[in-house]
C-alpha positions as CSV (number, residue, x, y, z in Angstrom):
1,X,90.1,147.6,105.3
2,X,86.2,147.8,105.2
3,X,83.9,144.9,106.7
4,X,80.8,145.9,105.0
5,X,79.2,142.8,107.4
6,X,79.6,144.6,110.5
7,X,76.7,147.0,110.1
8,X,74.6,143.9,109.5
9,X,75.6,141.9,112.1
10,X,75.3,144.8,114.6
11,X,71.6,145.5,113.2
12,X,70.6,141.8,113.7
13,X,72.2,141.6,117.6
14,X,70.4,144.6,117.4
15,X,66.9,143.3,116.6
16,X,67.0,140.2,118.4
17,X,67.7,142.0,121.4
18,X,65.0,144.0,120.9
19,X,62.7,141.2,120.0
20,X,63.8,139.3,123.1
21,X,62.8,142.7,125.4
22,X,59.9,142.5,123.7
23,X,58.9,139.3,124.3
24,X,60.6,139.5,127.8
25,X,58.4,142.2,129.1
26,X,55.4,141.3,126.5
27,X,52.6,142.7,129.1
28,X,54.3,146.4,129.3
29,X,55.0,146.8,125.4
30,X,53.0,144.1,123.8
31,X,54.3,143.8,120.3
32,X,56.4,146.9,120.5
33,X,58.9,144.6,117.9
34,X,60.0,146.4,114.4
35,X,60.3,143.2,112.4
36,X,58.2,144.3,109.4
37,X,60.3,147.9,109.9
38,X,63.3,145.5,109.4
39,X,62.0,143.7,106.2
40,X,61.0,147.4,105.0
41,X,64.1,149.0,105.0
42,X,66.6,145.5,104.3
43,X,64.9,145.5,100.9
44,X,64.7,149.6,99.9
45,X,68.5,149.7,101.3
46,X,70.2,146.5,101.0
47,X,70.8,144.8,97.6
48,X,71.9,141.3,96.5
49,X,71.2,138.3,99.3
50,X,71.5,140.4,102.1
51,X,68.1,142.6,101.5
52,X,66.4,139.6,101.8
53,X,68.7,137.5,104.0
54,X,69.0,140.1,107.2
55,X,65.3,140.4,108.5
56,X,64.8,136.3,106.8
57,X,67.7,135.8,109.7
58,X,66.6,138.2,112.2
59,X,63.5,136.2,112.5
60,X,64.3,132.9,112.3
61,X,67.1,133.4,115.1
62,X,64.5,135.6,117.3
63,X,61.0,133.6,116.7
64,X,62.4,131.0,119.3
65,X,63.2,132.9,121.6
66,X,60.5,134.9,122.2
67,X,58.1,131.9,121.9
68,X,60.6,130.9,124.6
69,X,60.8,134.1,126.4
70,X,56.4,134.2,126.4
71,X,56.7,130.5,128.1
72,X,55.3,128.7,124.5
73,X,57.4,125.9,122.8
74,X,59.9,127.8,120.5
75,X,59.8,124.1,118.5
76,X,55.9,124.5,117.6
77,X,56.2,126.1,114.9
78,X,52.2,126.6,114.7
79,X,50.1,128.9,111.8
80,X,50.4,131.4,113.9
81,X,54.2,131.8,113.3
82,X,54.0,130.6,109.6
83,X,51.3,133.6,109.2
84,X,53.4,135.9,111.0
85,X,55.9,135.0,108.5
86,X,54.1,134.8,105.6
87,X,52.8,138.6,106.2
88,X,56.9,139.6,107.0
89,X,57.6,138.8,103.3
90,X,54.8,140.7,102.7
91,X,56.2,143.5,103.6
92,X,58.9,143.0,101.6
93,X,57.5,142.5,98.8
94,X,55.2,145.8,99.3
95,X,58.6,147.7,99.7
96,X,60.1,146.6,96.4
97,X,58.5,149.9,94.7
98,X,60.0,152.1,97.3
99,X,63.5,151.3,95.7
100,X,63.0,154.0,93.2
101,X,61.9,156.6,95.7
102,X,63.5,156.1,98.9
103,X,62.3,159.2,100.8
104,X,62.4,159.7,104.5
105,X,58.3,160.4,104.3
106,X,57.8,157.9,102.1
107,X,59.3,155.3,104.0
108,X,57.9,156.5,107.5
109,X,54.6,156.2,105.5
110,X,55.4,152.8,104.6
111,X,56.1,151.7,108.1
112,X,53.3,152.3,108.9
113,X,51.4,150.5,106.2
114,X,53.6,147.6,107.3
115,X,52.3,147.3,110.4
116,X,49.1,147.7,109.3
117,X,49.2,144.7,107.1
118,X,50.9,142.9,109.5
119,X,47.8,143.0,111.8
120,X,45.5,142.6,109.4
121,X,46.9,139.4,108.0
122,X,47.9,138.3,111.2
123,X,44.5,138.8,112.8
124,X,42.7,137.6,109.9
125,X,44.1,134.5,110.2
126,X,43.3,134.1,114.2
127,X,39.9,135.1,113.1
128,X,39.6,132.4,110.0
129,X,41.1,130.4,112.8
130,X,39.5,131.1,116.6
131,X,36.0,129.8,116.9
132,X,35.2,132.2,119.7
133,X,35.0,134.9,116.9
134,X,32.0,134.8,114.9
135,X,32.2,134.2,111.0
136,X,30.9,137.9,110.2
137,X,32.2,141.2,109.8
138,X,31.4,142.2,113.1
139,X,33.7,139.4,114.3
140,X,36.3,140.1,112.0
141,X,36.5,143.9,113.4
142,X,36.3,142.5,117.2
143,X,39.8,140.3,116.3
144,X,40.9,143.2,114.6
145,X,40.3,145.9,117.2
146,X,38.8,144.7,120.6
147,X,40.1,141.0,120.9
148,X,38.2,138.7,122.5
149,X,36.7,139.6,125.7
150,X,39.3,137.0,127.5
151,X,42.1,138.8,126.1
152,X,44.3,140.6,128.7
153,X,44.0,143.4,126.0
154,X,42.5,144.7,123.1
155,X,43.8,144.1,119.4
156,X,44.4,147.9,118.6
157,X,46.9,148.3,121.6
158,X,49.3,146.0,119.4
159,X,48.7,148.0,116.3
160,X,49.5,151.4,118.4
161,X,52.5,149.2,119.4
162,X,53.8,147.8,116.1
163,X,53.2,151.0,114.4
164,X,55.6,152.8,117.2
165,X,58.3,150.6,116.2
166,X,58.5,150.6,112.9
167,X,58.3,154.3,112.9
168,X,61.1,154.6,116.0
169,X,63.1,151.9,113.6
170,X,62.8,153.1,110.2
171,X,64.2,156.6,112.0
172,X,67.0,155.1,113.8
173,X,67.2,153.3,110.5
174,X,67.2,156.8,108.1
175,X,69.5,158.6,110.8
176,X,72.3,156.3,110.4
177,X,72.4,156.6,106.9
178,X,75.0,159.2,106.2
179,X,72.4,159.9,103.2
180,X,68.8,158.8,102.5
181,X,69.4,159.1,99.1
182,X,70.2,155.2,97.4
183,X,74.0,154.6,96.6
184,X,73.2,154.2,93.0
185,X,71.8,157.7,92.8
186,X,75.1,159.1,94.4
187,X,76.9,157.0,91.7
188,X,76.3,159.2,88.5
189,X,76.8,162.8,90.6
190,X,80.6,161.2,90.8
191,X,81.2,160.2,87.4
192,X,80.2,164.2,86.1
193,X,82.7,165.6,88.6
194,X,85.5,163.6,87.1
């Protein structure tokens, strides 16, 4: 008897583990957390509710605790998160065209470009937001890439970060596919041979 759930419940213990390390030991891998990864490949694999239902779950179980984890009030549910967010679906949305060409370059590519608009967005918005960042391109690069000169770290270190997981994710993610070709392409090789 197959449980076709078990895969996606194992992913999302999966990710919120990993979310929760990441937030757990946030000054050794800051944002080393594949969430846009997650939304990437949920909507090129998945189909129906769950494409869109896994990674909306895996964050909304794993938000609170890592705000809880990083010591903030997993309640306050600031701009900050509803940006984060925001930029997730995002990603989604940006991998709806990938359905038609699911290739293993393609969507290591497209990991990529997901974090990369995760941070952009994300950034932006503590820009727009931050008055310690001047109102001028030259501030918009410094939250971008340096931070603020209070920050522990700079800005890129969490791109370098985010960028590792999705790729190390949307791997994992291809390698335990028994094909990277979609089901439906599979489908019509079937119906010759009969």
């Amino acid at each position: 008897m197959q449980r076709p759930w078990i895969p996606a419940l194992v992913l999302l213990a999966l990710l919120v583990g990993f979310r929760a390390l990441g937030a757990a030991f946030s000054h050794e891998m800051p944002n080393f957390q594949p969430l846009p990864a997650l939304f990437l490949c949920s909507i090129v694999f998945l189909r129906g509710t769950k494409a869109w239902a896994l990674p909306v779950i895996a964050w909304v179980i794993s938000s609170p605790i890592a705000s809880a984890l990083q010591g903030h009030n997993p309640l306050d549910a600031g701009g900050g998160v509803i940006v984060a967010f925001l930029a997730l679906l995002l990603t989604g949305a940006m991998a709806l065209p990938f359905r038609k060409s699911a290739s293993p370059a393609l969507l290591l590519g497209g990991g990529l470009v997901a974090a990369g608009v995760f941070h952009l967005v994300t950034n932006t918005a503590v820009w727009l937001a931050d008055p310690l960042y001047a109102k001028s391109a030259g501030g918009l690069w410094q939250a971008l890439w340096s931070g603020r000169p209070t920050d522990l770290m700079p800005s890129w270190i969490f791109l370098r970060n985010l960028a590792g997981a999705n790729l190390l994710f949307t791997a994992l993610f291809l390698l335990a596919r028994p094909s990277w070709k979609r089901a439906s392409e599979a489908t019509p090789a079937l119906a010759t041979t009969r």
